[in-house]
C-alpha positions, 0 to 999 in steps of 0.5 A: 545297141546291143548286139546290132553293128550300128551306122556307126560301127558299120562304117568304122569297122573293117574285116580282119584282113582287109588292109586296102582300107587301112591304107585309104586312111593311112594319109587322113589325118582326121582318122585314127586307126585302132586295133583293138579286141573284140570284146570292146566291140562286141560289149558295145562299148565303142558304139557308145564312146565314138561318137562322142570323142569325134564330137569333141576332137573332130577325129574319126575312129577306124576300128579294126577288131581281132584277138589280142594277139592279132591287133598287137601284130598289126601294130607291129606291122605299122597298120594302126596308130593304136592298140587297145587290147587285153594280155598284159605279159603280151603289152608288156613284151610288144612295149618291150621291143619297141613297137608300143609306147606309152602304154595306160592302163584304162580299164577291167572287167573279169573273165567268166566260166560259163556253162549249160544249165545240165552242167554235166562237169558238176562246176556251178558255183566252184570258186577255185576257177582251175579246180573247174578246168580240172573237173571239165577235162576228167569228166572230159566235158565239151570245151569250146575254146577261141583258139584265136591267141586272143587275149581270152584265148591266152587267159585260158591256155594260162588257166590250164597251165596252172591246172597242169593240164594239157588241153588236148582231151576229147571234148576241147575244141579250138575253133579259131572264132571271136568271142561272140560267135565262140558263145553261140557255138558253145550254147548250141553245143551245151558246152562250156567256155570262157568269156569276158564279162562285157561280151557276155552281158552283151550276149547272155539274153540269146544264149542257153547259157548261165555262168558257172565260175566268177570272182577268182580272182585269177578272172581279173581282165584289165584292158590297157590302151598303147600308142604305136611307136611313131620312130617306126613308121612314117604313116601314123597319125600319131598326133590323132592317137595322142588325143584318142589315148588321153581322151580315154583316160580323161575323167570325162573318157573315164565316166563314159566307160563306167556309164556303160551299162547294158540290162542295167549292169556296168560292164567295165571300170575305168581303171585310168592311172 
């Protein structure tokens, strides 16, 4: 699994943008279309619980992976039938205006800062996670950033607010770029960045990387799933959505996820409440 799209992920993932896709589908009712962040798919996490649901309920998922940011606008826009995204303030403001309903919390993992071996910032093992965005920007450190309004990309513009920093120093780059392709630029640029834990385990083995700052507990990462407001649109597959949501966060949704491991480590815990 690991890093490879499988048959599976080939078929079901479609490429920011390309909306004629969604379309095709809008009218399928065996297909249910998910917006979701690429932290779920680049972990693996979807290769593993897909094909299981479509056993049990005969749906077929159609991921659309993005930034927090993006999937929520296109549930705004009435592309999906779901979300599944991790930036609670941006759930809470999207639940708030009417587009999501039912939102459930489903799972977390942690964010994590992490680095070259040569940590030219001096931040290995700090524990105070803004202490060690303080320290990269006054030794003006290469910093490479997603800029993609991300839900990690919003995590870390929240973290160097609470430094009181601006990011705009000579070594931060915004590169616009999902979590998978921002950690192999960081390793080649000896930089540092944040990543959620899932993708990281995902990536780690092909990186000259190491984490440099975990545990604080403003790195918590919780995921929630939310049902796209069907008095909105005339085209969701709401019924498909329904059975998705609550499958999720069934016990057996719920082994799934914390069976998910990857080098033998769990990269998420379900969370279902």
């Amino acid at each position: 699994m690991n890093n490879k799209i499988s048959t599976f992920s080939a078929m079901a993932v479609v490429a920011l943008g390309s909306f004629s896709a969604t379309n095709v589908y809008a009218d399928d009712a065996s297909v249910v279309r998910l917006a979701t962040t690429t932290s779920t798919y680049h972990s693996g996490l979807l290769d593993y619980i897909l094909p299981v649901f479509k056993k049990d309920s005969g749906y077929e998922v159609q991921v659309l992976a993005a930034g927090t940011g993006k999937a929520l606008k296109m549930g705004e826009n009435g592309d999906v039938d779901l979300v599944m995204t991790h930036a609670p303030k941006a759930e809470a403001d999207f639940v708030e205006k009417g587009y999501g309903i039912e939102p459930k919390a489903l799972m977390y993992n942690d964010f994590v800062l992490v680095g070259p071996k040569a940590d030219p910032a001096h931040i290995h093992g700090m524990k105070d996670v803004t202490a060690a965005f303080e320290k990269m920007a006054e030794t003006n450190a290469t910093f490479v950033s997603r800029g993609d309004d991300s839900g990690t990309n919003k995590k870390e513009l929240i973290l160097w607010s609470q430094a009181k920093i601006e990011p705009n120093f000579g070594g931060y780059k915004a590169v616009g770029q999902g979590m998978g392709p921002t950690l192999n630029m960081t390793s080649e640029l000896q930089a540092y960045t944040l990543t959620d834990r899932g993708t990281w385990l995902a990536y780690q083995n092909k990186l000259d990387l190491e984490i440099m700052v975990e545990g604080d507990k403003r790195l918590f990462n919780p995921y929630q799933v939310i049902l796209i407001n069907p008095e909105r649109y005339n085209n969701l597959n709401t019924k498909g959505a329904q059975a998705f949501s609550d499958w999720l966060v069934s016990d057996k949704g719920q082994a799934l996820i914390n069976s998910f491991k990857l080098s033998g480590k769990q990269l998420f815990t379900a969370d279902a409440k």
